[in-house]
C-alpha positions in Angstrom: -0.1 30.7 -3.9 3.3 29.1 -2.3 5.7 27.6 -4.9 6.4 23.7 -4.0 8.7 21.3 -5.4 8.2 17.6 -4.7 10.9 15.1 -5.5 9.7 11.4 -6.9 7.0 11.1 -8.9 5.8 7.5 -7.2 3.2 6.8 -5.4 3.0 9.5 -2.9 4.9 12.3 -4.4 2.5 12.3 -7.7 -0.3 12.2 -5.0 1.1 15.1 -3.0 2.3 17.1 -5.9 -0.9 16.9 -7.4 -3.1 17.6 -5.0 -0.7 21.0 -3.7 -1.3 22.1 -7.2 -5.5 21.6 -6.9 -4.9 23.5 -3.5 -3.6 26.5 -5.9 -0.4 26.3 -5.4 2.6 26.0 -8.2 4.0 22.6 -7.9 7.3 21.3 -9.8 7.5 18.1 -9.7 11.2 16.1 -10.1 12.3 12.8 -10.8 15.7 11.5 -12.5 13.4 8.7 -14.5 13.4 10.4 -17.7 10.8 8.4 -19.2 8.7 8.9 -16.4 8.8 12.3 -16.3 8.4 12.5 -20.2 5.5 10.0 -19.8 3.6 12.4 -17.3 4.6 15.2 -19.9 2.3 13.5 -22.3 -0.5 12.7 -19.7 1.0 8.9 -19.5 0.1 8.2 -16.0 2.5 5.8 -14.2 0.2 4.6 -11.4 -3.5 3.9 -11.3 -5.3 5.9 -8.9 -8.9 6.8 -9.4 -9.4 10.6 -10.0 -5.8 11.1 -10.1 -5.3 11.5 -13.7 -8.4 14.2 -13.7 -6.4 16.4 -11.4 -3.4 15.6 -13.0 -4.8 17.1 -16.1 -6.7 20.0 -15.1 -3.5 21.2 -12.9 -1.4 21.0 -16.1 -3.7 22.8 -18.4 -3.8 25.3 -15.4 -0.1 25.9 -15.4 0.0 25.3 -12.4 1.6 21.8 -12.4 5.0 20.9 -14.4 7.8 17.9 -14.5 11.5 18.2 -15.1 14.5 16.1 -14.4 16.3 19.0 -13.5 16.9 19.9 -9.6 17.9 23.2 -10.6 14.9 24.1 -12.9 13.0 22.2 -10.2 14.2 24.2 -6.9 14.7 27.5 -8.8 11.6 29.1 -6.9 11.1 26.5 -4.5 9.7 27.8 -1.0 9.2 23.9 0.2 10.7 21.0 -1.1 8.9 17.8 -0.6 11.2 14.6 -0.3 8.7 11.4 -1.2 11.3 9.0 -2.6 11.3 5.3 -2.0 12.4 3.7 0.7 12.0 0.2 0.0 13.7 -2.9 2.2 17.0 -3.1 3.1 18.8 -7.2 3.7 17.5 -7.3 7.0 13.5 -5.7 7.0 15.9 -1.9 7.5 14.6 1.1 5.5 17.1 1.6 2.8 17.7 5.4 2.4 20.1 5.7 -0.5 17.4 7.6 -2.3 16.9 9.6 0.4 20.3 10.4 0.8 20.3 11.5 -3.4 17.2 13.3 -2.9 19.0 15.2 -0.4 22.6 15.7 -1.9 20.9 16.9 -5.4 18.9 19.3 -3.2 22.1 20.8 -1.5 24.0 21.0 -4.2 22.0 23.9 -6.4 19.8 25.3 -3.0 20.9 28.8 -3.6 17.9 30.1 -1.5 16.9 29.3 2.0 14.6 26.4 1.5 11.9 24.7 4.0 12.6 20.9 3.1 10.2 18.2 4.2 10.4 14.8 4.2 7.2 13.0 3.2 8.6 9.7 2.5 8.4 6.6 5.6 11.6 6.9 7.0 13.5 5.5 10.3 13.4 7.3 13.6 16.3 10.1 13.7 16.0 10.4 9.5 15.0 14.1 10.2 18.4 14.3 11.5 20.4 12.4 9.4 18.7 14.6 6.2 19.8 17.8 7.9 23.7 16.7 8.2 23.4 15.2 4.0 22.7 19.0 3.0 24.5 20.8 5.5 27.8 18.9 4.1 26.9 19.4 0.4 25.4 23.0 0.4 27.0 26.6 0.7 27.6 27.8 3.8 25.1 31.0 4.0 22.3 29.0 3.1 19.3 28.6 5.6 17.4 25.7 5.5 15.1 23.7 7.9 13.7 20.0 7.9 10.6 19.2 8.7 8.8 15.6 8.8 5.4 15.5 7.4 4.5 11.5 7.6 1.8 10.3 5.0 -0.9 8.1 5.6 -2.2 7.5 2.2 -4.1 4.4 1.4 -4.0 3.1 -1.9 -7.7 2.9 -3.7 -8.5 6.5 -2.3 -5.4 8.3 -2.0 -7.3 11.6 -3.4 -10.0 11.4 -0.8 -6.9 10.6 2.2 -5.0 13.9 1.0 -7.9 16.6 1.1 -10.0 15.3 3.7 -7.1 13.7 6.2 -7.8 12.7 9.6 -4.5 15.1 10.6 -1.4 16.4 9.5 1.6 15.2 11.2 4.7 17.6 11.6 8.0 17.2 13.4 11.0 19.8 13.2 13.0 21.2 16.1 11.7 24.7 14.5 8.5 25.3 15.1 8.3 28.6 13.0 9.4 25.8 9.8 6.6 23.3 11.4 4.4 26.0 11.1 4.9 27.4 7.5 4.3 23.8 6.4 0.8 23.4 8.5 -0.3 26.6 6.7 0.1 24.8 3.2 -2.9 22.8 4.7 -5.4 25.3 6.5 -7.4 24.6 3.3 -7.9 21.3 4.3 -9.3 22.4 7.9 -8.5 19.7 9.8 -6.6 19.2 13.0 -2.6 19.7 12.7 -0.4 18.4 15.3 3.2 19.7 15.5 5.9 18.0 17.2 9.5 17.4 17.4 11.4 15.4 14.6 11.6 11.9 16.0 7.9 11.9 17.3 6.5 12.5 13.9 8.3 10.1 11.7 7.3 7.1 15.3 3.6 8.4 14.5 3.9 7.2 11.2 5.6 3.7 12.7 3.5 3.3 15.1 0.2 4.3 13.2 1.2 1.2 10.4 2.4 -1.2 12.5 -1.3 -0.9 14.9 -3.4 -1.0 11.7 -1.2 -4.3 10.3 -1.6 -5.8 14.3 -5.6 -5.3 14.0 -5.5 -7.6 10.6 -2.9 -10.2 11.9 -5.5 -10.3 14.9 -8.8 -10.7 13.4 -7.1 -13.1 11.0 -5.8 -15.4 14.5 -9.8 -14.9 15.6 -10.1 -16.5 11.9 -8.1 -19.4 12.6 -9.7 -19.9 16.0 -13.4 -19.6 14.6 -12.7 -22.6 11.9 -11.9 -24.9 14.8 -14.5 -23.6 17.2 -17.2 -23.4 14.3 -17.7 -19.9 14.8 -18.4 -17.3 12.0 -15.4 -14.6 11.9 -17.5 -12.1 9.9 -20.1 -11.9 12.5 -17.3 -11.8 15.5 -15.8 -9.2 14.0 -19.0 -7.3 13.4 -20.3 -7.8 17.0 -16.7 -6.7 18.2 -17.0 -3.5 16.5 -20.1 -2.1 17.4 -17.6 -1.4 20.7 -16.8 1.8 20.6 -13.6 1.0 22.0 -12.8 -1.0 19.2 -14.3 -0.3 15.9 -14.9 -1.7 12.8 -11.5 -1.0 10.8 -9.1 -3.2 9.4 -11.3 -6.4 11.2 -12.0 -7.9 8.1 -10.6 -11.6 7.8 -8.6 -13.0 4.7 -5.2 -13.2 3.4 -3.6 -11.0 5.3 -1.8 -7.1 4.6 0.2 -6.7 1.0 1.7 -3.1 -0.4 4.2 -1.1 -0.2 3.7 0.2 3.7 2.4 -2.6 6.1 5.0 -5.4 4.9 8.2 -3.1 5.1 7.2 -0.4 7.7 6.5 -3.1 10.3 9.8 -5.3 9.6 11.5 -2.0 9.7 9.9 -0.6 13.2 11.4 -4.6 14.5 14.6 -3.7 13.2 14.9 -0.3 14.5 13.7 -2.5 18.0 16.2 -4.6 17.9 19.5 -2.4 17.1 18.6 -0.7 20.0 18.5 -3.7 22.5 14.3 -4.4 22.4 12.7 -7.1 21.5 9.7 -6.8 19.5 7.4 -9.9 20.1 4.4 -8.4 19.0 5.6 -7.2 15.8 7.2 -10.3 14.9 3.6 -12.4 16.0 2.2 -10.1 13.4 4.6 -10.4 10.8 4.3 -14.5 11.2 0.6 -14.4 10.9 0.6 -12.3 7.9 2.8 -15.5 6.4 0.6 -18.1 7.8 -2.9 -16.7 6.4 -1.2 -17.3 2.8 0.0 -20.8 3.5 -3.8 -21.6 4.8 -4.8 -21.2 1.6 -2.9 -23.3 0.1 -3.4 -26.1 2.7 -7.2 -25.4 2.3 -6.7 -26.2 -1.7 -4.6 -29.5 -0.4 -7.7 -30.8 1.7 -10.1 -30.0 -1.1 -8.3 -31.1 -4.4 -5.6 -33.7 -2.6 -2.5 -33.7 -4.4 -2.1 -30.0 -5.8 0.5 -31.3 -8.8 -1.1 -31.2 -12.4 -3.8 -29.6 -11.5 -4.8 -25.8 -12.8 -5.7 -23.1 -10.0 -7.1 -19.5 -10.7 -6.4 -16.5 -8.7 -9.4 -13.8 -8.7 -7.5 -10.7 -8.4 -3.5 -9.9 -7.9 -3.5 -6.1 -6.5 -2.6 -6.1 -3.0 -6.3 -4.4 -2.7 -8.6 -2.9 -4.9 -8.7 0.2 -6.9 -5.0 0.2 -7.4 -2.6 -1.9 -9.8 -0.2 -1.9 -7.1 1.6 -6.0 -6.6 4.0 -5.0 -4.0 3.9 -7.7 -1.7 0.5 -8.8 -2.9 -0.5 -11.8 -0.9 -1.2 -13.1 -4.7 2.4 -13.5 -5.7 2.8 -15.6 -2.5 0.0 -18.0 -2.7 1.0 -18.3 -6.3 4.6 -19.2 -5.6 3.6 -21.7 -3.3 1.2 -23.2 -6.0 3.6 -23.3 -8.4 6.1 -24.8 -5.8 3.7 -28.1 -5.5 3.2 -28.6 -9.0 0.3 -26.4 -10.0 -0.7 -24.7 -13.2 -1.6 -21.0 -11.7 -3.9 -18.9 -13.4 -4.8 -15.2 -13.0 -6.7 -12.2 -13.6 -7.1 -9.1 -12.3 -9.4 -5.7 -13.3 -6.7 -3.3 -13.3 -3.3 -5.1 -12.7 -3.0 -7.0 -16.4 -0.5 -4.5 -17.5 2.0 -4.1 -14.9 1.8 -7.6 -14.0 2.6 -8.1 -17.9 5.4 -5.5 -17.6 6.3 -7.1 -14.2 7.4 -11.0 -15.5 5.0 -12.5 -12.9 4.9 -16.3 -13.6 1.4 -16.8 -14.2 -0.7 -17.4 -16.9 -3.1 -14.2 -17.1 -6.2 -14.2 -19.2 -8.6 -11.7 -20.1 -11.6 -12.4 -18.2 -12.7 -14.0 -15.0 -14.7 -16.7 -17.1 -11.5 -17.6 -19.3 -9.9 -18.2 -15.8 -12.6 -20.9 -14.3 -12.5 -22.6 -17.5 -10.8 -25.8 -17.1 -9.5 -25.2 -13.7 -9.9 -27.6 -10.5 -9.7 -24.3 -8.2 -10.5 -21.0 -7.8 -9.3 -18.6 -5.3 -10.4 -15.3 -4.8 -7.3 -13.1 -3.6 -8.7 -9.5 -4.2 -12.0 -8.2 -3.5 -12.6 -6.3 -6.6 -16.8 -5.6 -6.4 -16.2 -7.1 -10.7 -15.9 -10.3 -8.3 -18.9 -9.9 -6.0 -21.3 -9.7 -9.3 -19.8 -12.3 -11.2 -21.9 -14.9 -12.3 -21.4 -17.8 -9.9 -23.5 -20.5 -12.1 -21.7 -20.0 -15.0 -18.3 -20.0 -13.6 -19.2 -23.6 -11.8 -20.2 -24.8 -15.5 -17.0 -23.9 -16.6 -15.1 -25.1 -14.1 -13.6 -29.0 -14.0 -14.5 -29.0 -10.5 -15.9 -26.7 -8.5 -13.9 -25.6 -5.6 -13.7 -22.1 -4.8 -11.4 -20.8 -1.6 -13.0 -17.3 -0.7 -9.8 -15.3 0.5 -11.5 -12.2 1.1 -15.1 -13.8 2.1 -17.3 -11.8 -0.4 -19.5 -14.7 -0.9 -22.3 -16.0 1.4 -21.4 -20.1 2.5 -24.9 -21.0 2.8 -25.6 -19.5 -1.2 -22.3 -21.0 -2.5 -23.3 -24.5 -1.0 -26.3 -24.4 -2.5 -25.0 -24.0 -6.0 -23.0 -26.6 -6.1 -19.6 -25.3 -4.8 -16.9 -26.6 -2.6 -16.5 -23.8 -0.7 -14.1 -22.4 2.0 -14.2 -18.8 3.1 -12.0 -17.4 5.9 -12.9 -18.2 9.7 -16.4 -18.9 8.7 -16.6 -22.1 11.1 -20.0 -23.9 10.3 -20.8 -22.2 7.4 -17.2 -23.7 5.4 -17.3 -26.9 3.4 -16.1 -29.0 5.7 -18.1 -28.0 8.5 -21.5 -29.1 6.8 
């Protein structure tokens, strides 16, 4: 049993500490939010993650998992400290590392022990460094401490699943011997670890986000293509994957990447391009499709309904993706804005997101169920492909609807089936099989 503290109780430090502590180990977690930390106290969980609120529970019962808003109660036997802090966009697409740099001035200023500090959050090329200099300035002198980067790749929807069953572990530090005491935190999870030097493991993390964004901005350029050649993009993208070269992943068609990684971490790698003299076309093709796919939507309402002022359109889903109530750069709050923006009434629901987008001010109309939201309406689109949506019953939702138009964002629905009940239909890059094309 090592004894690990994790500072930030978002998204990925709630993950990591969690899971550390169903690994056996003794986990504090920290966080300065006060109600956050007094809400995970009570079992209030403040992110929906399946099976994360199962561990959470069992780990606390266990004593082997705690929360203060105290570094010094926090770090008091701390062998690793785990940085997983935000760091959302800066003015000009930059990481913005003020958190970081609190994270690691509140760490330096009670370390009174030599201390293996890691930093989990997505952070810019040279960070590693940077962090080391923060707590060398603000800590005692006769302290020993090492950095080490430990990138996470944790997907939203199955973050559980990612942690203990991870295609690698990433870790940079310019001491191997601190690289190493990290790696053996995961030996349980027997998979392959790959150590390397600061800078190459925080680019991993880059590099790994920006690639996965490019394969959706391409398949969703293939979409765009296939509408004006009459090809299907579905069955492209399946035929393109049996390719072992190429794979099915992240080759399904829609409206684009949303979340807290893709958006930022790719206009972040650009930046970091740029202030260094490069010039990232790729990067910024990518960025400029994501944009488009949500505009096509909008544009595909226009040809269907005419004139979008007056009339009422849902949205089926607002999560970024399923199985999380994370909005972050949903592609939702886009294509709403741009509704709203030529003169529509917008509409949503969502299985899972109701609450936060409640908490969150979004200016929608929400309602209760997917049937409240046809009712009346001119338009449906489907934004998230929640499997609620794949059941739903299609007849009854035309009944209820003033006119049934229905834009498949996320292509869960088969043309051919929708034309035949009655629907207007658009999907994504479906060629033949759209509306239009028939």
């Amino acid at each position: 049993m090592k004894n690990i503290s994790v500072i930030g109780v978002g998204y990925v430090g709630l993950v990591t500490g969690v899971c550390f502590s169903d690994l056996g180990n003794r986990v504090v977690c920290v966080d300065i939010n006060e109600q956050r930390i007094e809400g995970l106290k009570q079992g209030v969980m403040p992110i929906y993650e399946p099976g994360l609120e199962e561990l959470l529970t069992r780990n606390v019962r266990a004593g082997r998992l705690s929360f203060t808003t105290s570094y010094a109660e926090g770090l008091k036997e701390a062998e690793f400290v785990f940085i997983a802090v935000g760091t959302p966009e800066g003015v000009d697409g930059e990481a913005d590392l003020r958190y970081v740099r609190m994270a690691a001035r509140s760490i330096a200023e009670v370390m009174d022990h030599s201390l293996t500090i890691v930093n989990k959050s997505t952070v810019p090329v040279g960070t590693g460094d940077w962090v080391a200099s923060v707590i060398r300035e603000h800590c005692s002198d006769d302290v020993d401490f090492f950095v080490v980067s430990n990138p996470e790749f944790l997907r939203e929807g199955s973050a559980i699943s990612d942690f203990l069953y991870p295609d690698r572990v990433v870790l940079g530090s310019f001491s191997r011997e601190a690289a190493e005491k990290v790696a053996q935190l995961y030996l349980p999870l027997r998979t392959t670890i790959m150590i390397t030097d600061l800078r190459t493991a925080e680019m991993i993390k880059y590099a790994s986000n920006a690639f996965l964004a490019t394969r959706i901005s391409f398949i969703n350029e293939i979409a765009t293509i296939c509408e004006a050649l009459g090809a299907d993009v579905k069955e492209v993208a399946t035929g393109m994957g049996y390719d072992k070269r190429i794979g099915h992943a992240f080759l399904e068609a829609g409206v684009g990447y949303g979340g807290s990684c893709f958006p930022k971490d790719v206009k972040a790698l650009a930046y970091m391009a740029e202030i260094k003299g490069r010039h990232p076309q790729l990067l910024r093709a990518v960025m400029e499709i994501n944009s488009y796919q949500r505009r096509a939507v909008v544009r595909k309402l226009e040809q269907a309904l005419g004139s979008l002022r007056g009339k009422t359109v849902g949205l089926l889903g607002l999560a970024f993706k399923p199985n999380t109530d994370d909005m972050r750069e949903a592609p939702a709050l886009h294509i709403a804005r741009l509704l709203r923006t030529a003169g529509s009434q917008v509409r949503a629901y969502d299985p899972v997101s109701m609450s936060a987008a409640a908490r969150g001010g979004i200016e929608v109309e929400l309602v209760e169920d997917p049937y409240v939201l046809a009712e009346g309406c001119e338009a449906l689109v489907v934004v998230t492909d929640w499997n609620e949506f794949k059941n739903l019953d299609l007849v009854r939702i035309r009944d209820l609807m003033n006119r049934p138009v229905l834009i498949d964002g996320r292509n869960i629905y088969q043309p051919e089936r929708m034309k035949e009940l009655g629907f207007y239909y658009r999907g994504v890059g479906r060629g033949y099989g759209d509306q239009e094309k028939q």
